[in-house]
C-alpha positions as CSV (number, residue, x, y, z in Angstrom):
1,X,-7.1,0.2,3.3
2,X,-10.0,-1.4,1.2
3,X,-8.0,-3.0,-1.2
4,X,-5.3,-4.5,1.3
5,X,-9.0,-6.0,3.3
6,X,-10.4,-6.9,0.2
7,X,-7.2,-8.8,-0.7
8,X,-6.7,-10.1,2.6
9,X,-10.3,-11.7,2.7
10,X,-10.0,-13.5,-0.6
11,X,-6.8,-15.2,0.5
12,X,-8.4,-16.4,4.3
13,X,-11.1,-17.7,2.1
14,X,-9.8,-19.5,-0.2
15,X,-6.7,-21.0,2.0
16,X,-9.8,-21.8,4.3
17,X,-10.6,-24.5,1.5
18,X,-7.1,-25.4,1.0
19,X,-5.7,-22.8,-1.1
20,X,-5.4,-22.6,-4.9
21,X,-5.1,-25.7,-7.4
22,X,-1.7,-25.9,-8.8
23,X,-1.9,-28.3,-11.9
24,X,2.1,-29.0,-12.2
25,X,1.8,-30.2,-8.5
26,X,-1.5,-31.7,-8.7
27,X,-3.0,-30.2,-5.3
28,X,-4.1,-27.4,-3.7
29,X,-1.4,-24.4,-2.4
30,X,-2.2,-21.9,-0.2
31,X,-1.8,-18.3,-0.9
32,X,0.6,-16.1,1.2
33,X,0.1,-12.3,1.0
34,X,2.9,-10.0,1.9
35,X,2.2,-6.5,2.5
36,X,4.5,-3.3,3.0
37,X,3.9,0.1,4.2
38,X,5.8,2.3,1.4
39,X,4.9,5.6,2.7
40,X,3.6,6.7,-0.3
41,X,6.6,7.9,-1.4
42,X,7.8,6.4,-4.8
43,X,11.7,5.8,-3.7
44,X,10.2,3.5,-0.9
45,X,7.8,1.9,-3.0
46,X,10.5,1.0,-5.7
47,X,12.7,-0.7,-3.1
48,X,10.1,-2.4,-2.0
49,X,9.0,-3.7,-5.4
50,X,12.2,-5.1,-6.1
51,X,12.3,-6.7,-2.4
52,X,9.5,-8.4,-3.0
53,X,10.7,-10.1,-6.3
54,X,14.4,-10.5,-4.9
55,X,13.9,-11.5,-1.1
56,X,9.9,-12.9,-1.0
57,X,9.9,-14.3,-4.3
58,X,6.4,-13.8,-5.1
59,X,5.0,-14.9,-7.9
60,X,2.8,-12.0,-8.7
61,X,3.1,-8.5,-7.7
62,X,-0.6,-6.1,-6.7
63,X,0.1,-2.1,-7.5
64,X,-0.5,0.1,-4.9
65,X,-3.7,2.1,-5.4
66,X,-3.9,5.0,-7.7
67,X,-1.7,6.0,-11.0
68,X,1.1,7.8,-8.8
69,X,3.0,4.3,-7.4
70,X,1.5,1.9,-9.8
71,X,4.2,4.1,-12.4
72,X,6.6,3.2,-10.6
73,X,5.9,-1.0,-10.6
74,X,5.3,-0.8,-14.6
75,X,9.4,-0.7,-15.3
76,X,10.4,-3.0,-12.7
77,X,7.6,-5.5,-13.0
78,X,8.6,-5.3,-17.1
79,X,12.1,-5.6,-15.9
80,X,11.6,-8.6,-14.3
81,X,9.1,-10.5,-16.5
82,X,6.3,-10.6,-13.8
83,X,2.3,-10.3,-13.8
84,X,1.6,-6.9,-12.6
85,X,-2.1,-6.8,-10.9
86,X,-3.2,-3.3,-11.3
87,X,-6.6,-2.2,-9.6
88,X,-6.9,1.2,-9.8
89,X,-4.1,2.9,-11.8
90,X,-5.3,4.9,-14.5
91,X,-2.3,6.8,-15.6
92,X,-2.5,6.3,-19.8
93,X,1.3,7.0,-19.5
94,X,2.0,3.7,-18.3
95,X,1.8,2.4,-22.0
96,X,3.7,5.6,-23.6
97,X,6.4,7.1,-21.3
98,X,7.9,5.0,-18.1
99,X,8.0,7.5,-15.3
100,X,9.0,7.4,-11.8
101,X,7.0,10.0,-10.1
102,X,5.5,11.2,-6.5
103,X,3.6,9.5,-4.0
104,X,0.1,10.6,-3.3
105,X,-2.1,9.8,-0.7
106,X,-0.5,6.6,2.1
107,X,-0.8,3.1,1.0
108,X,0.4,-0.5,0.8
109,X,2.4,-2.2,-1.4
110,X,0.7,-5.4,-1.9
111,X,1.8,-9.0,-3.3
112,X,0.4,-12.3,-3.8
113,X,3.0,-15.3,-3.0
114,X,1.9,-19.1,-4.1
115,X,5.4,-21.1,-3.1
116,X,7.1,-22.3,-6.3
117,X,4.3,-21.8,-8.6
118,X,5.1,-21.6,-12.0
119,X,2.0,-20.4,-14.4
120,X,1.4,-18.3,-17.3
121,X,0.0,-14.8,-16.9
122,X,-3.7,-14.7,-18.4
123,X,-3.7,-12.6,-21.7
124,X,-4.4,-8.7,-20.9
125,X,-6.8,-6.7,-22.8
126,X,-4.3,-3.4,-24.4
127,X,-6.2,-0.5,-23.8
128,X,-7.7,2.3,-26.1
129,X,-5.8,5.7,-24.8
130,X,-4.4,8.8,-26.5
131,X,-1.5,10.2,-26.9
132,X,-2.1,13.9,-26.0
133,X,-3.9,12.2,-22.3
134,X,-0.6,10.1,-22.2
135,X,1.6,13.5,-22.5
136,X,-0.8,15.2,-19.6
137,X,-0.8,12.6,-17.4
138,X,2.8,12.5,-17.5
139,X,3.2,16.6,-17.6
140,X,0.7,16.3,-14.2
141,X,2.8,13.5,-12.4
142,X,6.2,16.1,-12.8
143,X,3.8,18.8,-11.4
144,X,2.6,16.2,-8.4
145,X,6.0,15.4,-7.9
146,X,7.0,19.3,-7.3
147,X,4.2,19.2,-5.3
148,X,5.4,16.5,-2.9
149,X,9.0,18.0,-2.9
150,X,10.5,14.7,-4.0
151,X,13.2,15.4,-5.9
152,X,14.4,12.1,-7.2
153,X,11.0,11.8,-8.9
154,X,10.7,15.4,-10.0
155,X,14.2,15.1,-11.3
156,X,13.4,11.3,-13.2
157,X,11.3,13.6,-16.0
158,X,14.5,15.8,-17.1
159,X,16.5,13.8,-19.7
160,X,20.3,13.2,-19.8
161,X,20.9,15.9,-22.7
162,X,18.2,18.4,-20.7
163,X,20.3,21.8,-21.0
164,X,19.7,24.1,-18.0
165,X,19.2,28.1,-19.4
166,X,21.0,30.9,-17.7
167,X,24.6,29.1,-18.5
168,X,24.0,27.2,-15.6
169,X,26.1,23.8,-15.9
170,X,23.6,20.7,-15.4
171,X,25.2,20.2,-11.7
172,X,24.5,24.0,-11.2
173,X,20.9,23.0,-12.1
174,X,20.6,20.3,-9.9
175,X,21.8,21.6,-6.5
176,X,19.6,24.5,-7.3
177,X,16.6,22.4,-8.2
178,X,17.1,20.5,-5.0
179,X,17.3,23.5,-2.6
180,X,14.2,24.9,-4.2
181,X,12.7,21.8,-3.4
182,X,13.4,21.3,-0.2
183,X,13.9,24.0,1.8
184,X,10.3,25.1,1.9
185,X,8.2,23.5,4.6
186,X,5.5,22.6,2.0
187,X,4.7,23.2,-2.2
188,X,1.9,23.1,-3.9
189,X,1.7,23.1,-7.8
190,X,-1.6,23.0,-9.8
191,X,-1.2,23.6,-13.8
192,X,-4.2,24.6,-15.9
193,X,-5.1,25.4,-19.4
194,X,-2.8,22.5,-20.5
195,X,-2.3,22.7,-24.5
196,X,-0.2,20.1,-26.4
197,X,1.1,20.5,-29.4
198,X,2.6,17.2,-31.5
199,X,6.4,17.7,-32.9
200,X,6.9,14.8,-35.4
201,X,5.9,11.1,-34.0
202,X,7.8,11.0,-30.3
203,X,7.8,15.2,-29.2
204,X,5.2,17.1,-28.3
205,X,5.6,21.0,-27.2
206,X,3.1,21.7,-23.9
207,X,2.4,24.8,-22.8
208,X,0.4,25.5,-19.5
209,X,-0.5,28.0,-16.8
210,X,1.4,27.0,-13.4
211,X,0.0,28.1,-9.8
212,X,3.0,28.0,-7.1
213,X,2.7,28.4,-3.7
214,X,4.7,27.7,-1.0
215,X,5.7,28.5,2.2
């Protein structure tokens, strides 16, 4: 993976001249990377995230690349007050709608350690990004999550009060959602001619063209 070399490079190199200058200590510290193999599936990456705040006490976590699993470090890293590195996430959800959603292609999850370091995060540029691209990345990432028949993830974008139609109870729903899911071998869901419509200042009404194929 580029990014894990890349990463990995920068640390031999600069623990090859003795690390990174701490002021509190007054010397230099060097830099432990921990990496993890989360399968690129979102469940694993979440546990993951949170293991490496809870067991490895890093001091500052690296997204995985792409939009897919850097969602699902935005909460927890907000959760737990920590600097969140992101490289090459460009999901405009991330500042609208927390979502937990579907792996993509097979990454790492990445971190940075520096032993007992304590040092404020730099200050991060907010970015310019619209609504209506917030509402379709988030619409595509339910889509995605079809796709990869994870259905904790797919599930994560139906809200508590979500009423299922047919008189179906909301359990109903569920087991029937989840055999959908994952009894086929393999999904694939690609939605087009996306159109969003605003309802008042937090709704929107979204109406699209879905292609479904499966096995």
């Amino acid at each position: 993976m580029p990014v894990h070399t890349g990463l990995r490079r920068g640390v031999e190199k600069r623990n090859a001249g003795g690390g990174v200058y701490v002021k509190p200590h007054d010397k230099k510290t060097p830099i432990k990377l921990v990496a993890y193999d989360d399968q690129s599936n979102t469940a694993t990456a979440a546990t993951l995230y949170n293991q490496l705040i809870t067991q490895d006490k890093v001091d500052i976590l690296v997204a995985d690349s792409g939009s897919v699993l850097t969602s699902v470090a935005v909460p927890i890293a907000r959760e737990h007050k920590m600097l969140l590195i992101d490289q090459t996430g460009t999901g405009a959800a991330f500042a609208f709608i927390p979502v937990s959603i579907a792996a993509g292609r097979r990454f790492r999850t990445l971190s940075c350690h520096t032993p007992a370091v304590t040092a404020a995060p730099p200050q991060l540029r907010t970015p310019v990004i619209s609504k209506d691209q917030a509402i379709q990345d988030t619409v595509l990432a339910w889509a995605q999550a079809w796709s990869d028949k994870d259905y904790a993830a797919y599930s994560s974008f139906y809200a508590e009060s979500y009423q299922p139609r047919a008189g179906r109870s909301r359990a109903q729903w569920e087991a029937l959602r989840r055999q959908r899911l994952e009894r086929p071998k393999w999904i694939k869901v690609v939605l087009s001619d996306i159109r969003i419509k605003p309802i008042g200042t937090n709704e929107a009404h979204v109406t699209f063209i879905p292609d479904y194929a499966s096995n």
